[in-house]
N, C-alpha and C positions, 0 to 999 in steps of 0.2 A: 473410468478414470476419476480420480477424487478432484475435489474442488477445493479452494481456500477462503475464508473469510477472511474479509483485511477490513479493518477501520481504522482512522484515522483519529487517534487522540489525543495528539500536542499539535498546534498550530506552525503553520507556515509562515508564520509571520516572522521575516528575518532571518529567514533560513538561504542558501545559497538558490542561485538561479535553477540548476544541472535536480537540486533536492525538490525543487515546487513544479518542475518538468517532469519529474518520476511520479510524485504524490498527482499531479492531472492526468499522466499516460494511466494510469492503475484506475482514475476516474471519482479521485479523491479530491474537492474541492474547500471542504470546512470540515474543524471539529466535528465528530461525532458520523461525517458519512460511513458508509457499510457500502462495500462491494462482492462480489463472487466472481473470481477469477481460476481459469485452470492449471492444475498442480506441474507446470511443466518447467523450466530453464530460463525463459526468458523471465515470467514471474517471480519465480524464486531470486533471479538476481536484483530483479527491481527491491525486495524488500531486502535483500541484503544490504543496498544502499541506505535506504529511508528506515529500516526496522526500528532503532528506536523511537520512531514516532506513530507504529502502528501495534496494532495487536493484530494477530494471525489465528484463527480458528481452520480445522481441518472437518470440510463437509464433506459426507461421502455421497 
């Protein structure tokens, strides 16, 4: 099962409560952090949400 790289590279600051909820479940605290999360449904919907504020890489 592949994995995803998510980082977070526009700030939370002033963004909707439901958007800094997504960007902490995913484990995303500040510019610049990096996570690895798995390529499944629930993931994928989180950056649907927040996408333009991360960048996505595909780790296999």
């Amino acid at each position: 099962m592949a994995n995803l790289n998510i980082k977070l590279v526009k700030s939370l600051n002033g963004r909707l409560e439901k958007q800094v909820a997504t960007a902490h479940s995913l484990g995303l605290r500040k510019i610049g952090d990096i996570t690895v999360q798995p390529d499944n449904d629930q993931t994928r919907g989180k950056i649907a949400k927040i996408g333009y504020m991360l960048q996505v890489t595909e780790v296999k």
